[in-house]
C-alpha positions in Angstrom: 0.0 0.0 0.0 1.4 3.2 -0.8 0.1 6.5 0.6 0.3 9.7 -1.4 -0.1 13.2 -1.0 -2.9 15.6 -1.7 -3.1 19.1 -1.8 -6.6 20.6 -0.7 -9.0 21.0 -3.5 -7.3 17.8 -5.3 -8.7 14.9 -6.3 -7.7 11.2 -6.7 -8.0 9.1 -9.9 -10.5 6.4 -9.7 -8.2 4.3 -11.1 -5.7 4.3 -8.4 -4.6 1.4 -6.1 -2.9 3.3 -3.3 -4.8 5.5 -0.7 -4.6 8.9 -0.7 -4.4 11.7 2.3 -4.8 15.3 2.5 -1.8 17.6 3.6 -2.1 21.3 4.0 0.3 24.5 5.6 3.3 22.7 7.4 2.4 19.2 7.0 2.3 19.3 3.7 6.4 21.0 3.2 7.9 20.8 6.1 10.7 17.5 5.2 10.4 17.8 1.5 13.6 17.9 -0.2 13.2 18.9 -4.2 15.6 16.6 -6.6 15.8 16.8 -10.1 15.2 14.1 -12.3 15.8 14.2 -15.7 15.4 18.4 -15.6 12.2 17.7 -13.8 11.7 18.4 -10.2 10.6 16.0 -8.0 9.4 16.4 -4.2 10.9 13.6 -1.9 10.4 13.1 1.7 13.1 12.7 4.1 13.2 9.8 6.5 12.4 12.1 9.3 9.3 13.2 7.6 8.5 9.8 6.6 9.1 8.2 10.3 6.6 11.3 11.3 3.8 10.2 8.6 4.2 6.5 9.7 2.8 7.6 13.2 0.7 10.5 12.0 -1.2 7.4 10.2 -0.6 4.8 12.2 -4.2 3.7 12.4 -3.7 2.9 8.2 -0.2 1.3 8.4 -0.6 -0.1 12.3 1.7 1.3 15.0 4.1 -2.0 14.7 5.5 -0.5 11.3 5.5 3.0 12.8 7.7 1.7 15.4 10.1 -0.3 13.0 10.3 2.9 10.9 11.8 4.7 14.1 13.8 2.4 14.7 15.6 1.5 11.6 16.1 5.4 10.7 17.7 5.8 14.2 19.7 2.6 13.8 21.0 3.3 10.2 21.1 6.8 10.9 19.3 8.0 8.2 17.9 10.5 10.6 18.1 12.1 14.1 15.9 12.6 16.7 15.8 16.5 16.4 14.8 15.8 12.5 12.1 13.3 13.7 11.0 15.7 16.5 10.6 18.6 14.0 9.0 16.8 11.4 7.0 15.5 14.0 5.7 19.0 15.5 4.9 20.0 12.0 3.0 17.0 11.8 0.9 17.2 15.3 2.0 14.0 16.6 4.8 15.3 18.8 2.9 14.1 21.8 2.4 10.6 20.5 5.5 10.7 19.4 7.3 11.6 22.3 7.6 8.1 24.7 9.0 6.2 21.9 11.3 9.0 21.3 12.2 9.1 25.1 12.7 5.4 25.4 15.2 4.3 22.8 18.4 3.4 23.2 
């Protein structure tokens, strides 16, 4: 399952397989890094801003993967925890966020 991004007003094709959610204001930028691809640019998210999303939807991708995400970014350093922690106050799940945060190694 993959979960895209929507701007407000958009809507998705009827023909697509993945689920769709709406981002707006800081949710929706903050932890998107612009690469270009062939002269095109593309909007990627960093790890931080994707170990934020995985607990913003947990209730969609289950808190056991939102967890493993954490953990691997921390582990492989991909991320750090102030990156996490501000993706995750732009994302309004700071104070879910915040015991798992607290209790890793």
């Amino acid at each position: 399952m993959t979960l895209r991004r929507l701007r407000p007003g958009c809507r998705q094709s009827r023909r697509c397989a993945s689920r769709s959610i709406r981002a707006s204001g800081e949710a929706l930028t903050a932890g998107i890094k612009h690469h270009s691809i062939d002269g095109v640019s593309v909007p990627i998210t960093t790890p931080a801003k994707t170990v934020a999303d995985s607990f913003k939807h947990r209730s969609k991708v289950g808190l056991d993967v939102a967890l493993e995400a954490l953990r691997d970014a921390l582990r492989r350093k991909r991320a750090t925890t102030d990156e996490i922690w501000r993706c995750a106050v732009a994302d309004r799940v700071a104070t879910v966020m915040r015991p798992y945060l607290e209790n890793l190694p």
